[in-house]
C-alpha positions as CSV (number, residue, x, y, z in Angstrom):
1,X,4.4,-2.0,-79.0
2,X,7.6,-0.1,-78.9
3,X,8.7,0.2,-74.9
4,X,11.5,2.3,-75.6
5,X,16.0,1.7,-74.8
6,X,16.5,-1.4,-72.3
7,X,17.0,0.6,-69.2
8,X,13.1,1.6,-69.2
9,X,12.4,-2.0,-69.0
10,X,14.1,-1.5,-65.3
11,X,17.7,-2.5,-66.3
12,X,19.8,-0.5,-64.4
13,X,22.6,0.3,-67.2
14,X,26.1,-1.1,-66.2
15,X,27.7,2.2,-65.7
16,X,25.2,3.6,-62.7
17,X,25.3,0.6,-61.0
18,X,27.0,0.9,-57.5
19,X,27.3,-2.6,-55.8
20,X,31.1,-2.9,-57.1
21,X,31.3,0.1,-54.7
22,X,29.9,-1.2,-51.5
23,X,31.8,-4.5,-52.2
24,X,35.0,-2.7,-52.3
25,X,34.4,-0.6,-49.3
26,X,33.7,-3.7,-47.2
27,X,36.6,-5.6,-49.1
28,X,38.9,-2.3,-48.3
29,X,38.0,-2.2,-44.5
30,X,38.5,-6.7,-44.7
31,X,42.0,-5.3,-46.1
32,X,42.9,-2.8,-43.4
33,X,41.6,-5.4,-40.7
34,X,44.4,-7.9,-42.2
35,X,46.9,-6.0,-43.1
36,X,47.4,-2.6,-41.7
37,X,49.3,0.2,-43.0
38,X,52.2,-0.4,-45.1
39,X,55.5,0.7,-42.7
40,X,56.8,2.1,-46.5
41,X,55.8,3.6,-48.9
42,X,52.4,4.4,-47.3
43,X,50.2,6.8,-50.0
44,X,49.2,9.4,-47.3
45,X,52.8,9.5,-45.9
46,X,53.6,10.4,-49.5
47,X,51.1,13.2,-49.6
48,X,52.1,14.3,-46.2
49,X,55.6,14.6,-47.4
50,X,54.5,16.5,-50.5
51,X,52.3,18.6,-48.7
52,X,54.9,19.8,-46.4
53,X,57.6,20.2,-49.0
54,X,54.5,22.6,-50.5
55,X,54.5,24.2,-47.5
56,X,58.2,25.0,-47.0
57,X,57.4,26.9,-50.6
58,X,54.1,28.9,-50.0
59,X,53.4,29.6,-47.1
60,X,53.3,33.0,-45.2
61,X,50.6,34.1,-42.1
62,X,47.6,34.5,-44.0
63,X,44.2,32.9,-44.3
64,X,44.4,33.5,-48.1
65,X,47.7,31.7,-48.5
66,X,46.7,29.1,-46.0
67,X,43.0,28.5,-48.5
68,X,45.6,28.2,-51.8
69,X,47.6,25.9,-50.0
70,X,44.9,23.5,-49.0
71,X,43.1,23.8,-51.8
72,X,46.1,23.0,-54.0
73,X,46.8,20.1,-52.2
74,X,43.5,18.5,-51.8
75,X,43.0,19.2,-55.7
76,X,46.1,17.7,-56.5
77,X,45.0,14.0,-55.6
78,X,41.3,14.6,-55.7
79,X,41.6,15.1,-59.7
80,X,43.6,11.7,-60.4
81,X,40.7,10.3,-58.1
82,X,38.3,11.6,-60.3
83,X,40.0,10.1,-63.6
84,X,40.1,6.9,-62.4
85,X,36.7,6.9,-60.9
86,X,35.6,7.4,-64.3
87,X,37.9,5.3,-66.5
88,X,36.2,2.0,-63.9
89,X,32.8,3.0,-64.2
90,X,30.9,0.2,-66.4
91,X,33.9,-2.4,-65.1
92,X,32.8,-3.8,-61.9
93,X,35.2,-6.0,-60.9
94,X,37.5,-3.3,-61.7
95,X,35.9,-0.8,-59.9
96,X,35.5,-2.9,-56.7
97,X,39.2,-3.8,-56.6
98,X,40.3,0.3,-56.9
99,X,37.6,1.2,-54.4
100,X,39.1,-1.5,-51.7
101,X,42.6,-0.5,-52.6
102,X,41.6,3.2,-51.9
103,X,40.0,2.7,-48.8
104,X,42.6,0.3,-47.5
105,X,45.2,3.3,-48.0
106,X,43.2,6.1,-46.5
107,X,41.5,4.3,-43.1
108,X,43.1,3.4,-40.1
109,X,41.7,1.2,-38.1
110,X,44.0,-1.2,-37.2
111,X,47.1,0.9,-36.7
112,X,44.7,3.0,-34.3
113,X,44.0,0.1,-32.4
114,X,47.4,-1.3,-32.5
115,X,49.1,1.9,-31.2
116,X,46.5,1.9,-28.4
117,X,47.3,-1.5,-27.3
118,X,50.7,-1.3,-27.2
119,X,50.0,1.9,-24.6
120,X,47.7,-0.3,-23.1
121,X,50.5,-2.8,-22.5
122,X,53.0,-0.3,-21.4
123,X,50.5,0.4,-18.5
124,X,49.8,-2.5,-17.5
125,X,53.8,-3.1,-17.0
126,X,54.2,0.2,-15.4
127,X,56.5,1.5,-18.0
128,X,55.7,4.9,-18.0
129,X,58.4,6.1,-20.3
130,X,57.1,3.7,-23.2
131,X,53.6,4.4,-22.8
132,X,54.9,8.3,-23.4
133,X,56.7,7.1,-26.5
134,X,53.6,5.7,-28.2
135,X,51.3,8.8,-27.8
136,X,52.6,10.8,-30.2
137,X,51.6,8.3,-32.5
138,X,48.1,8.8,-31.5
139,X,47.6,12.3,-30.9
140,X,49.6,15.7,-31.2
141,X,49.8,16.7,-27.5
142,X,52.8,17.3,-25.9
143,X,53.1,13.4,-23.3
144,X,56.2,15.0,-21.4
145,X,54.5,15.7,-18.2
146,X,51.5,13.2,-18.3
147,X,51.2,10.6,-15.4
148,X,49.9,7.0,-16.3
149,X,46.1,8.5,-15.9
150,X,46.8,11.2,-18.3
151,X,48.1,9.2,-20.9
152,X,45.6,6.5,-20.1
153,X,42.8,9.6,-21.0
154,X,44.7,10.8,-23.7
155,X,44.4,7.2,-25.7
156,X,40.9,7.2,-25.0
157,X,40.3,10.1,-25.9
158,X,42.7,9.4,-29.1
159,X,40.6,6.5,-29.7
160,X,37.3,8.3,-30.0
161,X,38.2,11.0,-32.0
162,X,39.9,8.8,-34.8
163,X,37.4,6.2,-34.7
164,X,35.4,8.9,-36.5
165,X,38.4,10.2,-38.2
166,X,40.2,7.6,-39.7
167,X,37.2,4.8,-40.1
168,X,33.9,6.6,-40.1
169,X,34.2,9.3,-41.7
170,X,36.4,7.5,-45.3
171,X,33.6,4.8,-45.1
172,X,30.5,7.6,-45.5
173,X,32.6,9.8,-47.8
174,X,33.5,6.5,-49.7
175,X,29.6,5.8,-50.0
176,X,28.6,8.8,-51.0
177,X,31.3,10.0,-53.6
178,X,33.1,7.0,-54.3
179,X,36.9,6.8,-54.9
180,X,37.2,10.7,-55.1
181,X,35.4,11.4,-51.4
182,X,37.5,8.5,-50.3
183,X,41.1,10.3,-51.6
184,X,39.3,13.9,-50.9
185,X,38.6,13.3,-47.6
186,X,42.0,12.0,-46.2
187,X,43.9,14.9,-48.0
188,X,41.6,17.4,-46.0
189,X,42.0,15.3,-42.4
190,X,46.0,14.8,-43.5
191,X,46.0,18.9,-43.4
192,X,44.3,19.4,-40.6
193,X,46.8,17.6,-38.5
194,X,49.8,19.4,-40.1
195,X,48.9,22.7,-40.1
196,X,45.2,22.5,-38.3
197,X,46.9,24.1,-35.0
198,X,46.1,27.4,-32.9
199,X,49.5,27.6,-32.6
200,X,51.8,31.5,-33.2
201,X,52.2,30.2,-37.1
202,X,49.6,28.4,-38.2
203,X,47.2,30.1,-36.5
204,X,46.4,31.8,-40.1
205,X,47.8,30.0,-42.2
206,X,46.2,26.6,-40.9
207,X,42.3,28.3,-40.4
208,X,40.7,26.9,-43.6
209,X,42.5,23.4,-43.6
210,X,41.0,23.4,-40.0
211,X,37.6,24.9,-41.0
212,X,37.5,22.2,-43.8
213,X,38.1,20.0,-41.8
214,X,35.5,20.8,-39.2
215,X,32.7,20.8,-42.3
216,X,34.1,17.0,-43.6
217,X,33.4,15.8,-40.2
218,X,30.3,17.4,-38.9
219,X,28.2,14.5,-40.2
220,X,30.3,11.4,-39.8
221,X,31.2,12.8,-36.2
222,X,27.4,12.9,-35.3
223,X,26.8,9.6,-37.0
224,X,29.9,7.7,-34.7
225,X,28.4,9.3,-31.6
226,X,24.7,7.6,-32.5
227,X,27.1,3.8,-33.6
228,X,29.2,4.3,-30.4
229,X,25.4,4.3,-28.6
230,X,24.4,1.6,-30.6
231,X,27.0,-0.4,-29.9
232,X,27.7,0.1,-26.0
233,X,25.4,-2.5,-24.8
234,X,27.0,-5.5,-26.1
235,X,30.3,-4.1,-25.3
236,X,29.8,-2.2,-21.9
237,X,26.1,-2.7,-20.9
238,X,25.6,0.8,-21.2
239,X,21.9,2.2,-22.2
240,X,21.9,3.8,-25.4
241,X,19.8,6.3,-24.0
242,X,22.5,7.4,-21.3
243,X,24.8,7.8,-24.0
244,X,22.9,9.9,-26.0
245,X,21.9,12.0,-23.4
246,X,25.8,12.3,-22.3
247,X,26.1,13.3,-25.5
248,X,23.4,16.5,-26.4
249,X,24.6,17.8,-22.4
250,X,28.4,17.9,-23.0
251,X,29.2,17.0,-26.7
252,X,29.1,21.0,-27.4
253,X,31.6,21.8,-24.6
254,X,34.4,20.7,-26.4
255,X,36.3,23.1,-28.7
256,X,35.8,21.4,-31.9
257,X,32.4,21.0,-33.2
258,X,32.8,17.2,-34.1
259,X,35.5,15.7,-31.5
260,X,33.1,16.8,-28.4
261,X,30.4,14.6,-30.2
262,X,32.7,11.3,-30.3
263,X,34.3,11.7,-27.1
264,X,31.3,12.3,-24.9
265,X,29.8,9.4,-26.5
266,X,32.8,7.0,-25.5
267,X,33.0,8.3,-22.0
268,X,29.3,7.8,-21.3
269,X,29.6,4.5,-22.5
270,X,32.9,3.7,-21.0
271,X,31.3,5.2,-17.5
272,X,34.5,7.6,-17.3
273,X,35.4,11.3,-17.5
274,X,37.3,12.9,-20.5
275,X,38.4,16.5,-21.2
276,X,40.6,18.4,-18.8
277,X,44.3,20.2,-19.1
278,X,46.4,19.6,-22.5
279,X,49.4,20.7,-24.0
280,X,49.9,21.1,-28.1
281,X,53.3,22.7,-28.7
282,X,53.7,24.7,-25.7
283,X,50.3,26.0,-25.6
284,X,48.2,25.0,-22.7
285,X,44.0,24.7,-23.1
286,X,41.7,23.7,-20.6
287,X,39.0,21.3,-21.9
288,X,35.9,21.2,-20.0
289,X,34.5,17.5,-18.3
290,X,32.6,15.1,-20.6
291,X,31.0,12.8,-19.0
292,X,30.1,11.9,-15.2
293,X,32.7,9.2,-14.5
294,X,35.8,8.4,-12.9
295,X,39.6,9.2,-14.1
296,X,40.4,6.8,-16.7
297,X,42.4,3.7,-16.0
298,X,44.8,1.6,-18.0
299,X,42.2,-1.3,-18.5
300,X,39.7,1.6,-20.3
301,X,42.4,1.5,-23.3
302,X,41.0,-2.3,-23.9
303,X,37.2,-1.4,-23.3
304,X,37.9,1.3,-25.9
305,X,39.6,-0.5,-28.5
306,X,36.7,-3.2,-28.1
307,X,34.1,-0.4,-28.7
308,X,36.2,1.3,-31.6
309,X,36.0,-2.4,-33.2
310,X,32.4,-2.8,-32.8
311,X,31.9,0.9,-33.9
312,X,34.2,-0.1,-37.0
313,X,31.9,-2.5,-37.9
314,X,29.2,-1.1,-37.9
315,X,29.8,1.5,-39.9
316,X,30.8,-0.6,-42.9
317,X,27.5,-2.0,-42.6
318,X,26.1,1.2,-42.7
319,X,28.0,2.3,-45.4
320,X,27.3,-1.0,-47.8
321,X,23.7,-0.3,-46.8
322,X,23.6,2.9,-48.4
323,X,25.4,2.1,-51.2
324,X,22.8,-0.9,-51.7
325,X,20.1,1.3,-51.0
326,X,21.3,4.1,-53.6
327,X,21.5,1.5,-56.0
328,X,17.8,0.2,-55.2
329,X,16.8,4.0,-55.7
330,X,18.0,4.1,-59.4
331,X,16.4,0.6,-60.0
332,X,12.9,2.1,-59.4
333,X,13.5,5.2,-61.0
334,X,14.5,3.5,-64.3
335,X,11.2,1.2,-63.8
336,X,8.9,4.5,-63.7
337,X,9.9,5.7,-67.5
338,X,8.5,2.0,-69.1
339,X,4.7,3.8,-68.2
340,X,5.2,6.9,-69.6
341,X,7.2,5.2,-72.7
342,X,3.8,3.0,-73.1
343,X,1.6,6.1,-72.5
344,X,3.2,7.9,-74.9
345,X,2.9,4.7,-77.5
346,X,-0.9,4.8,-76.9
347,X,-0.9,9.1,-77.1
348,X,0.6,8.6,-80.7
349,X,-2.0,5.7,-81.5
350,X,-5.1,8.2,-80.9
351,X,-3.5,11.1,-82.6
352,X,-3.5,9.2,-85.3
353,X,-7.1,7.8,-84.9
354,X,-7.8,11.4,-84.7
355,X,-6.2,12.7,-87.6
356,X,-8.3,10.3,-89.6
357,X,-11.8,10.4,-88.1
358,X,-13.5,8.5,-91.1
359,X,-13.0,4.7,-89.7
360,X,-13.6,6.0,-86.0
361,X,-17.3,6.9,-86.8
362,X,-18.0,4.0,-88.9
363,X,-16.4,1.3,-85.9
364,X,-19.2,3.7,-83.5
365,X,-22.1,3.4,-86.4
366,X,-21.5,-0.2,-86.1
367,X,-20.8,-0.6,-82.4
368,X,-24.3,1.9,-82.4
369,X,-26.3,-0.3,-84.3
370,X,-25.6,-3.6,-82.6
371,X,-26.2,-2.5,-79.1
372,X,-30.0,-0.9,-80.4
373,X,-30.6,-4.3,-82.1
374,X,-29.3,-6.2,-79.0
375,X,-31.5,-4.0,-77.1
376,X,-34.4,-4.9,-79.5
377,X,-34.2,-8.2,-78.6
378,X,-34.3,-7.8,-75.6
379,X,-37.7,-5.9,-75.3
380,X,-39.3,-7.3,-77.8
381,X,-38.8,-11.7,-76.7
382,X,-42.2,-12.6,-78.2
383,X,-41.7,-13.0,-81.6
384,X,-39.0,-15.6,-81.4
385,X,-41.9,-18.1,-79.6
386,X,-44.6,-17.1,-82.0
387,X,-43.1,-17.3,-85.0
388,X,-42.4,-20.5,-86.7
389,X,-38.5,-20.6,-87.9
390,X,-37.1,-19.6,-85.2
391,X,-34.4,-17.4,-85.1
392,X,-32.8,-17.0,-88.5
393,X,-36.3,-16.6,-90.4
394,X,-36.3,-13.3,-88.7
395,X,-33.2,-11.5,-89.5
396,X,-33.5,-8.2,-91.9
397,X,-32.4,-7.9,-95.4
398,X,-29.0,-7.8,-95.4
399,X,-28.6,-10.0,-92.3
400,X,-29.0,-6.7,-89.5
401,X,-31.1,-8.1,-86.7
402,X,-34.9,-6.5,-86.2
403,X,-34.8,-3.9,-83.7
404,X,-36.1,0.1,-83.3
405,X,-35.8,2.0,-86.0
406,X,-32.8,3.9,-86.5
């Protein structure tokens, strides 16, 4: 019997399977977690640079020249992405290594948590003036006139938001489109903070690179705000529950759609109070309170970083998971054809019983006959008893077996 090509016998053909990808997402964030950023020749820095040299060319205050400009940009690595997605599908251990190498250049998590230690420190020793230095590292708001509890809020807040930003969010884009979400989604975020401002110039010209933005993290934003739950008893004791109600009361207060999420999850499970008065460039907004706590201290930075860690790693597992589970998907859908293949083996075997009848009706003559013999025998037990011979004496001419007549 013929079952068909060798995936319908539930071989998963080399070039869909996906566990080189979740190995080189958990090997990229492994990489991060060692390494860090590179101080030179960083690949983002180098698309930064390019993107603003772009800039310096095309732009002008207008939300079509703003969508060219992002879209130019974000094409302009996503395509390479794409070619060398495809050129390692069907090479595992090649695909595992470019995958780790990608997200080890477009997540942050240790140079997020770094920066937010070394405020941390700068606190805790009072030094005011190098706890100011180290926030624009962290976050684009102006540190001039902050006191130590407004920085000390500002690198929480810092930490939530890119928790989702520069680990979440890579991982699930990682696990879902491989190395091109992984390079896709960092040019988009990389835009956003350059031009993603409601500043007098790019007010225009940065609305779709900020819109964009807003859509890439909608999900991921949502999902670090149910990890940051997850994850706040064994770092703060805090109930999931509280956390998650924290965040459906305030998450939608804040101006952006995905950072109110994030940072009403870490105050509820840090027991403090985010949001308030901030300064981008001159311009002043008022944030509205998230979260039912006190004014964030100095040692919050640490509980933060903590959380951000277990948050961190919990996300790779969920991303790995995913992948796995994608790949479990296929496995069962390539079983499911080896039926239909057999099916379709025994629908040709009939049709071709049927196109030549004339050995079907003699195999049901014959099958025919020897039931209405056997059931001859059966009704009829006497004659084996009363007749000397036995058995064989009393077969027909032609060796049928006595039975009704036919």
């Amino acid at each position: 019997m013929v079952l068909g090509p060798k995936r319908h016998n539930g071989v998963v053909p080399r070039s869909s399977r996906r566990w080189p990808l979740a190995a080189g997402l958990a090997a990229g964030v492994a990489l991060d977690a060692v390494f860090g950023d590179p101080r030179r020749g960083h690949p983002v820095a180098a698309f930064g640079r390019a993107a603003a040299a772009l800039e310096a060319r095309d732009y002008a205050d207008s939300r079509r020249r703003g969508a060219a400009h992002a879209a130019a940009c974000v094409l302009a690595v996503a395509a390479p992405a794409v070619a060398l997605h495809r050129r390692t599908r069907g090479r595992p251990p090649w695909q595992a290594i470019t995958v780790a190498t990608a997200v080890w250049a477009v997540t942050g998590a240790r140079s997020l948590h770094h920066e937010a230690e070394r405020a941390y420190s700068s606190l805790r020793r009072r030094d005011l003036a190098a706890a100011r230095a180290v926030l624009p590292s962290l976050c684009g708001r102006d540190p001039a006139t902050l006191d130590a509890p407004g920085v000390a809020r500002a690198v929480v807040e810092s930490v939530a938001e890119n928790t989702s930003d520069a680990v979440v969010a890579p991982l699930l884009w990682g696990a879902v489109a491989g190395i091109p979400g992984l390079v896709a989604y960092r040019a988009v975020n990389t835009l956003d903070a350059m031009v993603g401002y409601r500043s007098a110039r790019y007010l225009r010209f940065g609305w779709a690179a900020a819109r964009t933005d807003d859509v890439a993290n909608w999900i991921p934003a949502r999902v670090t705000a149910a990890l940051t739950a997850a994850c706040a008893p064994l770092v703060t004791r805090t109930s999931p529950v509280s956390v998650l109600n924290v965040v459906r009361r305030d998450g939608g207060r804040h101006p952006s759609p995905n950072a109110g999420r994030c940072e009403a999850a870490f105050a509820a499970a840090l027991g403090v109070r985010l949001g308030g008065t901030n300064v981008y460039g001159g311009v002043t907004e008022t944030r509205p309170d998230l979260g039912d706590g006190r004014v964030p201290e100095p040692e919050d930075i640490r509980r933060a970083v903590l959380l951000s860690r277990a948050v961190t790693v919990s996300a790779t597992a969920l991303a790995v998971l995913a992948v796995l589970a994608g790949d479990w998907r296929l496995y069962r859908r390539m079983k499911k054809p080896t039926t239909k293949t057999i099916s379709a083996t025994m629908a040709t075997h009939h049709s071709r019983c049927s196109a030549n009848p004339a050995p079907n009706r003699a195999r049901m003559t014959s099958r025919a006959r020897s039931k209405s013999n056997i059931a001859g025998l059966l009704l009829k037990p006497d004659w084996l008893a009363s007749t000397p011979g036995g058995f064989v004496k009393h077969l027909a001419p032609g060796g049928r077996l006595p039975g009704p007549a036919q």
